[in-house]
N, C-alpha and C positions, 0 to 999 in steps of 0.2 A: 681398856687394853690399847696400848700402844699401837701406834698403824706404820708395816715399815715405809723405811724411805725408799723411794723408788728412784731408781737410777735411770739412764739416761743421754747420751749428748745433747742439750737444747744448742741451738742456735747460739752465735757468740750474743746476739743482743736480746736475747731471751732473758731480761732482769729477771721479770716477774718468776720465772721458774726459778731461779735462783735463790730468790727471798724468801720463796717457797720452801726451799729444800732445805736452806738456812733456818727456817722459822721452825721448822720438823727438829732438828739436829738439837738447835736452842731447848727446845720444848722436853725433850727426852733427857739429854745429857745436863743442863742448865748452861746459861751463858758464858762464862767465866771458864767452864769444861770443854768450848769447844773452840780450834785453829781455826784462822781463815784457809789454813791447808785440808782442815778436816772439810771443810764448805767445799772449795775445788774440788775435790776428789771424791765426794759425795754427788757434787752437781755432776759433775764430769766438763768440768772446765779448766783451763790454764791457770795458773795463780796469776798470771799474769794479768788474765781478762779478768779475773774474778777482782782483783786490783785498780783494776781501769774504771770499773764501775761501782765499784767499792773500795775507797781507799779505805774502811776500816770498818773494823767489825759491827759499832754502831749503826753504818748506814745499812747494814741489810737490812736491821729491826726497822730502821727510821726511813725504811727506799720508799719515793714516792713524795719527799717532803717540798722537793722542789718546785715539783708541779702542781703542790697546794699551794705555796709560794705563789708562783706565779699566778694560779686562778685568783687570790687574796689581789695579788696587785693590779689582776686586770677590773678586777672588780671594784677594789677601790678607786682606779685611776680616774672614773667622771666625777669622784668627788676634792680631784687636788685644788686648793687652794679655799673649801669651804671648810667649815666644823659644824662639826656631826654629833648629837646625842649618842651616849651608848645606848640606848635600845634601839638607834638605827645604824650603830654600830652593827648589831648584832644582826638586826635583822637583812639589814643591806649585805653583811662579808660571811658572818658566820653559818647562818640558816643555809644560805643556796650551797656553798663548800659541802656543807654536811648533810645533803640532795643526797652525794654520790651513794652514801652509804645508804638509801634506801633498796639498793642492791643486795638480797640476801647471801650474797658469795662477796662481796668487797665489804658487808656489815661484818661477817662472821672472820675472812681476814684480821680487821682491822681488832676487831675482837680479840684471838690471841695475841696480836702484836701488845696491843694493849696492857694484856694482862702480863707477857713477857718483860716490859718495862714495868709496870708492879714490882716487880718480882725482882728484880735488878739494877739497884737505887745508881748505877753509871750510867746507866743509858738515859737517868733524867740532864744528864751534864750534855745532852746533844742541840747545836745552836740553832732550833728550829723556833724552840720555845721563844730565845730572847727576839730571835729575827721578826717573829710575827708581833711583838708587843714595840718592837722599834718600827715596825711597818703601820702600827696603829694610832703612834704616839701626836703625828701630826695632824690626823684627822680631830682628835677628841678638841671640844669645845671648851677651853680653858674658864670662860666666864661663867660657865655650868656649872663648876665644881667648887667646890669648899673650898677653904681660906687654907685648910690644912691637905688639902691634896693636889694632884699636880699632874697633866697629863700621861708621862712617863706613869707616875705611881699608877694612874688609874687605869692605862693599857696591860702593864705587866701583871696589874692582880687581875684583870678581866680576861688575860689567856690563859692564867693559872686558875681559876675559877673555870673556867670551860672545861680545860684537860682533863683537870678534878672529877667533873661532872664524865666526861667519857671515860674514865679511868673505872669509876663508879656502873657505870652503861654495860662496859666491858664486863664486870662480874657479876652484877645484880640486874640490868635490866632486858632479861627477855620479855619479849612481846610489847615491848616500847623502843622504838625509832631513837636513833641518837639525838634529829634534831629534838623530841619529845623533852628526853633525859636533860639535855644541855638548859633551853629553855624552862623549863619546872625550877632546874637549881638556879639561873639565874632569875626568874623572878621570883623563888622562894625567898633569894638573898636579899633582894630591894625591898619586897615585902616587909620582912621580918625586921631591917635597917630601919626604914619610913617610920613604923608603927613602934619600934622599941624603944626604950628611954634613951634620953641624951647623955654622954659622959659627967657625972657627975651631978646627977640628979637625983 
């Protein structure tokens, strides 16, 4: 059963309620069915404000991406000018980021947002995805990799590889932690790579 939306004035910089009340509206109506005038008047905000912090309907689903951003870049920044394995990629940027969700209120968030984007093949066009594989692209260890790959390639499939795996977390993995989910699929992948035959064998 449906849980209604509960109204309100929050604070003008009350995001988080907003995303909130946006992510209910999404949820019930689908994405595509709902205004950013329906979100204002639902939160009980200004279009205005609702504008200022969302220029677009995307970032409701996608609020909060800056400040992964930024933890990403604080975390990588003791390693600029070295190169890094990806499983210390992963283990260095991706695991601690994906701490936060050991929260059972910002897991279960992140959860329907999750599953919202599922469900709504535009909101994968949001430039989080590319920003995080152009933020990883200089780390990765170019001498490490195949003749046929190339750091770019190996960033951009290793944050679509991850997404994949929370995307997956989102539907199917109660009672498994996301960092859990994320790592299994990535070292299912390496696994199953290392030990499989070689192209044309």
């Amino acid at each position: 059963m449906q849980q209604p939306i509960k109204l309100g004035r929050p604070t003008e910089a009350d995001t988080r309620h907003i995303a909130q009340v946006a992510l209910r509206l999404f949820e019930q109506k689908g994405f595509e069915a709902v205004t950013m005038e329906d979100v204002a008047r639902a939160a009980s905000v200004s279009r205005r404000t609702l504008f200022r912090h969302f220029p677009s309907k995307a970032d409701l689903v996608w609020t909060g991406t800056d400040e992964l951003l930024g933890t990403l870049k604080s975390l990588a920044a003791p390693y600029a000018g070295r190169k890094l394995a990806v499983r210390s990629i992963v283990s260095e940027l991706f695991v601690p980021v994906l701490a936060a969700l050991d929260d059972p209120d910002t897991a279960e968030f992140a959860r329907r947002r999750l599953k919202l984007i599922a469900g709504a093949p535009t909101l994968l066009t949001h430039p989080m995805l590319q920003e995080t594989g152009a933020l990883l692209t200089p780390l990765i260890d170019a001498d490490a990799l195949p003749n046929c790959a190339s750091p770019p390639l190996v960033a951009h499939t290793l944050v679509a590889a991850a997404f994949a795996a929370m995307q997956w977390w989102a539907e199917h993995g109660e009672g498994q932690s996301a960092r859990e989910t994320m790592l299994g699929a990535l070292q299912g992948i390496a696994i199953a790579v290392d030990r499989g035959p070689t192209a044309g064998s």
